[in-house]
ZAKOL-159516 format. One record per residue: residue in one letter; y, x, z of N, C-alpha, C in turn. Coordinates in steps of 0.1 Angstrom, whole numbers, plus 5000, padded with zeros to 4 digits. Example, Ala and Ser with C-alpha at 12.3 -4.5 7.8 and 13.67 -1.06 7.14 Angstrom:
// residues 2
A494351325078495551235078496751325078
S497851285071498951375071500051295079
***
This chain:
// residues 309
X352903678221354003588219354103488230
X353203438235352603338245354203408259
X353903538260354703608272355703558267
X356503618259357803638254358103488256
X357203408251357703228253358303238267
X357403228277357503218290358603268296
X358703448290360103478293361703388290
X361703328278362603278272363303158280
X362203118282362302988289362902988306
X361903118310362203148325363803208326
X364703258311366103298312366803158307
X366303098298367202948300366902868316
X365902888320366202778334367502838343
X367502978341368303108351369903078342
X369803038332371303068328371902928329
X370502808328371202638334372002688344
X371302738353371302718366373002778370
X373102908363374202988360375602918357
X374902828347376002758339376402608348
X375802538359376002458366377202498378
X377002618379377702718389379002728384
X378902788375380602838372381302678366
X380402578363381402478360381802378372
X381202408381381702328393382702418399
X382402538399383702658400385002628390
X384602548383385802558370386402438374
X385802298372386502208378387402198395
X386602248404387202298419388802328419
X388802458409390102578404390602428397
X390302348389391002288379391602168391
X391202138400391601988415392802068417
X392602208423393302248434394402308425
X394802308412395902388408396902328408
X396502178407397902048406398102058419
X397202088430398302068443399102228445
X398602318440399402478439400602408431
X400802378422401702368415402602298422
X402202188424402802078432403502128444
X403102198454403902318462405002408461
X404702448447405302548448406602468439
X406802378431407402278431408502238441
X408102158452408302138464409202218471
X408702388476409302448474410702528469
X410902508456411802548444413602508452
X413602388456415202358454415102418469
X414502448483415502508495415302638489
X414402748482414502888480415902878475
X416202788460417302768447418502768459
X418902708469420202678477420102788490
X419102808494418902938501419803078496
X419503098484419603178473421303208467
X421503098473422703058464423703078476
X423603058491424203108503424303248505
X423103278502422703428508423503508496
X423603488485424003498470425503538476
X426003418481427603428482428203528497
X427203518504427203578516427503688512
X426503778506426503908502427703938499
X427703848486429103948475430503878481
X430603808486432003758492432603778507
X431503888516431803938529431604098524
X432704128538432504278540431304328550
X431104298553429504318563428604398561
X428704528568427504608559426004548569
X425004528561424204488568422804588563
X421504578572420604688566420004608554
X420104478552419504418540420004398529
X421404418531422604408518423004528516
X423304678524423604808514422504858515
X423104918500422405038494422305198500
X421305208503420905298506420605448496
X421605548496421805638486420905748491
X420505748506419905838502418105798511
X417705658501416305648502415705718503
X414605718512413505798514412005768512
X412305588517410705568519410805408514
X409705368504410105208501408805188504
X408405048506407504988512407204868498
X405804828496405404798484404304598494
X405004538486403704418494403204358485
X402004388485401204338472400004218478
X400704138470399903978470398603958458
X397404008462396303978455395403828461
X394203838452393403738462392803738473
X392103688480390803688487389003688479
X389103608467388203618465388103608450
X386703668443386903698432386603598419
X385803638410385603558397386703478392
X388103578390389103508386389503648374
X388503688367389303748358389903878359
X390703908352391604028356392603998365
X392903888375393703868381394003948391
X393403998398393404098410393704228400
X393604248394392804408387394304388381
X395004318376396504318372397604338381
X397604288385398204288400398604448409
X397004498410396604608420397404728399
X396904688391397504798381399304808380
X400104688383401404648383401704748397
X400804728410401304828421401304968415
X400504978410399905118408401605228399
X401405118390403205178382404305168391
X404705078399405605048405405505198417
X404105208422404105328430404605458423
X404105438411404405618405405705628400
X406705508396407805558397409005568407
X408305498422409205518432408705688434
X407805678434407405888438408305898426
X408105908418409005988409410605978413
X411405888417412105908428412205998437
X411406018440411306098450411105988467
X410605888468410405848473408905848481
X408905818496407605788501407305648498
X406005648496405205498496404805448505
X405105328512403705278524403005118518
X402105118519401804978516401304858528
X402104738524401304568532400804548518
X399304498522398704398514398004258524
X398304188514397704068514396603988504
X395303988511394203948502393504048499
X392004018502391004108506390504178492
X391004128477390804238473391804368469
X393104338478393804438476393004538488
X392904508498392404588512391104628506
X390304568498389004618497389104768486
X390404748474390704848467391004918474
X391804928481392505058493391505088499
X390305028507389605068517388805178505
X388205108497387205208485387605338479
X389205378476389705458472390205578488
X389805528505390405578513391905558514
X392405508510394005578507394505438521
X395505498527396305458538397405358533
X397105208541397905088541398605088558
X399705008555400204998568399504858575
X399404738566399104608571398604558563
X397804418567397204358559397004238562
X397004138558397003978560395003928550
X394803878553393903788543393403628548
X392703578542392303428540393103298538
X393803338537394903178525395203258513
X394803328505395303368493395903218481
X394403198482394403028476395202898482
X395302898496396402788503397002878512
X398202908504399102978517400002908526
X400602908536401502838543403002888549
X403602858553405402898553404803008568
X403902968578403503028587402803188583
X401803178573401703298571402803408562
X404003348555405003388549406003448564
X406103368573406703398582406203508592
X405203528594404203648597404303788592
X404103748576404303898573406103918566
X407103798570408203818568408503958582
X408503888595408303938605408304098606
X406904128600406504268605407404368593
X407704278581408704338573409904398577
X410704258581411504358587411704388600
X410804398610410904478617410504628614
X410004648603409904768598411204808594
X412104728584412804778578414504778589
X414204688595415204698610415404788619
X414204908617415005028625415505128616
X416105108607417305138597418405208608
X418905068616419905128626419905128638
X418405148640417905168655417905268658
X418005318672417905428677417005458689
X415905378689415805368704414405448701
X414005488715412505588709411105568708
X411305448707409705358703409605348690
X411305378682411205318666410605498660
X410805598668410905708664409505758654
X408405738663407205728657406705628647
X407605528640407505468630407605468619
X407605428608408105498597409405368592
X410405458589411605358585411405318569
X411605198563411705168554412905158548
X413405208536414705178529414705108521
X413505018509413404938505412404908507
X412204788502411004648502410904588486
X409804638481409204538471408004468473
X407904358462407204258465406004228451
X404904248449404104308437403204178436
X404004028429402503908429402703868414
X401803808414401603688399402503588394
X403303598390404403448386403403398377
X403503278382402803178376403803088360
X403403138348405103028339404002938335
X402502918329401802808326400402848331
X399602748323398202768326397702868317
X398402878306397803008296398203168299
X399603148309400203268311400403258324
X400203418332400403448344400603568345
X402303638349402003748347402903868358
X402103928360402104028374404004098376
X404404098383405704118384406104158401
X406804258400407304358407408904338411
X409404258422410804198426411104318442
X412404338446412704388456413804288461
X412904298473413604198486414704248492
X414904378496415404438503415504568503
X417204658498418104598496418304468488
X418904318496419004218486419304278473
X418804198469418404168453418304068444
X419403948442418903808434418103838428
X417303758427415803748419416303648404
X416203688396415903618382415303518377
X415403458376414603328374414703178377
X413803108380414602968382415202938390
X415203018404416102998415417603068413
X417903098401419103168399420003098396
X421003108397421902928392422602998379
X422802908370423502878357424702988355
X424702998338425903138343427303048340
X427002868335428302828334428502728348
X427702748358427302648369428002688379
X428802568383429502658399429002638405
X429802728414429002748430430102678437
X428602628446429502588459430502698469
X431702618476432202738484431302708498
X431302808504431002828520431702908524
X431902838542432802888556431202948565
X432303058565431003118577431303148593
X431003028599431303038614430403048622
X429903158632431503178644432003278633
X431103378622431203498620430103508606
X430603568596430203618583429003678589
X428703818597427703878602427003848611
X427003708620426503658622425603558620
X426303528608425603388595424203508586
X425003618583424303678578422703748587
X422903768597422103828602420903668608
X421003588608420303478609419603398593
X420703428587420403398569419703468565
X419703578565418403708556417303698564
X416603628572415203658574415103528569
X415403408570415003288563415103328546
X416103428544415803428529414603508524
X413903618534412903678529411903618531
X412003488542410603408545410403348533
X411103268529411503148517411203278507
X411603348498411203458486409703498492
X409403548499407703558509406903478500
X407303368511406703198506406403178491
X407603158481407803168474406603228463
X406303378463405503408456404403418459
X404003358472402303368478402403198472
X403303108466402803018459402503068448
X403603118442403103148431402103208426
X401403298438400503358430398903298434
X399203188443398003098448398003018434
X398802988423398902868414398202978401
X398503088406398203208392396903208397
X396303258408394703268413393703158405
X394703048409393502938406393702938397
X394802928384394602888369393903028361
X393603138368392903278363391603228368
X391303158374390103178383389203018370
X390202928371389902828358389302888348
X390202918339390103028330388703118324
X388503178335387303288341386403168339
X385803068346385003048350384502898339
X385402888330385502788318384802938307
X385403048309384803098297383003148304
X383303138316381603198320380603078313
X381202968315380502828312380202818296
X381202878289381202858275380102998269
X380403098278379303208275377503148280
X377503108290376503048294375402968286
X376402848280376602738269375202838256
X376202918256376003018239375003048243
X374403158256373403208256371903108254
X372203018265371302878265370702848246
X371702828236371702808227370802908219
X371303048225370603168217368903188222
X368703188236367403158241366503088235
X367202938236366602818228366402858215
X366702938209366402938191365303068188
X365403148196364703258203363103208206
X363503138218361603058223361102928209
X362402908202361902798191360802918179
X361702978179360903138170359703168174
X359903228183358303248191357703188194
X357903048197357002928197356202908183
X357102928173356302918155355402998156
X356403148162355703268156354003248159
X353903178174352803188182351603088173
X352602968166351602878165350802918148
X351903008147351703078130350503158134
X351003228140349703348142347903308148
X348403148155347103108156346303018147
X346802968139347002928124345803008119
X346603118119346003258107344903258109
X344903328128343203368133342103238128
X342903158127341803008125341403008110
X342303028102342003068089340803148086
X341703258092341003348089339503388095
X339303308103337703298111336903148102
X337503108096336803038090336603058076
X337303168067337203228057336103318064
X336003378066335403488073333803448077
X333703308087332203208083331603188071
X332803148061332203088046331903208042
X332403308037332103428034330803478040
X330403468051328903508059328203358052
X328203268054327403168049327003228034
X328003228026327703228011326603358009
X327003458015326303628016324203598021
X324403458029322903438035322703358023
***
């Protein structure tokens, strides 16, 4: 019994120690989600009026452009999937990489090729483990992202998707992209965060709060020197800003999954501590019971030899 004590004791100091860990992890995630939020906030009204240009651009010019038609006879879409960098956030990653995973098997079912950008090391670390072939990869701001890293992998976007109407023989060996989806976490509260699948390109309004009102007017806009000029300077700021956009959102999803996670590691922790403790209180009796007995019973055992002489 004496062991079993020792043991008990030696798993409550290990699961304190446990439970000190994930609750400074828990408060950390709980500082930094007011300023994620607070960002992505901030953010909200240039995407919302961004949106609302590019919105009118589109549907009120003739301009065919590679980001505004449709492409009938797609061949190849391109997937950017925004996971974390780092883990103990739950199924946050693991939702995310499952949401690519559908979004992949029904563009094949299309009949489409797949290429993938990821961003955040456990989307690269899934891809690397499975072998399977990414085009690009970004990592370390998953948690504080910046308009600079949005503008980075805006960049290599569409320069991918830009030799659409190139001809020249450097693009040849590349692979052309006909669409662009975008695979992150919308963030709607701290209880809910949930994985969602938007395409940038062919434009696409996106749904949601940057969408304007369906009784809400629009502003008019003049587009000088030239409509396809406005536009071809307009759509990469709109894919930076939508970019931006969900690497907030899903830096605000990271941390309030990663909260979450690491409040219930603390509350399991808690329990165990509790169960140990009642455990070593047991075996502590059991031990003091059983030496009890021996004493008893060595002293019944004397009187018994006494009485016999």
């Amino acid at each position: 019994m004496a062991v079993s004590l020792r043991e008990y004791r030696a798993k409550i100091r290990s699961t304190q120690s446990t439970k000190k860990i994930t609750r400074a992890m828990e408060l950390i995630a709980a500082s930094r989600i007011i300023k994620a939020q607070q960002h992505a906030a901030a953010a909200a009204p240039y995407a919302r009026e961004l949106t609302r240009a590019v919105s009118a651009l589109a549907t009120y010019s003739n301009v065919d452009h590679v980001l505004t038609t449709e492409n009938p006879d797609a061949k190849r879409a391109a997937i950017l999937v925004i996971a974390s960098d780092r883990g103990l956030a739950g199924a946050y990653a693991s939702s995310v990489l499952k949401e690519t995973e559908q979004l992949a098997e029904r563009l094949r079912g299309e009949g489409k090729e797949v290429t993938y950008f990821l961003a955040g090391r456990k989307a690269e670390t899934y891809f690397n483990f499975r072998q399977r072939e990414f085009e690009k990869s970004w990592t370390g701001f998953s948690d504080k992202p910046t308009y600079d890293d949005a503008r980075a992998m805006g960049d290599a976007l569409i320069a991918r998707g830009g030799h659409m109407d190139d001809a020249d023989e450097d693009a040849e060996d590349l692979p052309v992209i006909d669409e662009l989806f975008v695979v992150y976490t919308r963030f709607k509260s701290m209880l809910v965060q949930e994985p969602t699948a938007i395409r940038l390109f062919p434009l696409e309004i996106v749904e949601g709060e940057e969408a304007p009102e369906d009784a809400e007017v629009l502003p008019l806009y003049e587009f000088e020197p030239s409509a396809a000029e406005v536009l071809e300077a307009v759509l990469p700021k709109y894919l930076y800003s939508r970019i931006y956009s969900c690497l907030l959102q899903a830096a605000a999803s990271e941390l309030a999954a990663r909260q979450k996670a690491m409040k219930s590691a603390t509350d399991n922790a808690q329990d165990l501590i509790e169960k140990y403790t009642r455990l070593a209180n047991q075996a502590r009796q059991a031990g003091i019971t059983q030496e009890i007995s021996e004493i008893v019973g060595g002293a019944n055992a004397l009187a018994e030899a006494s009485a016999s002489d």
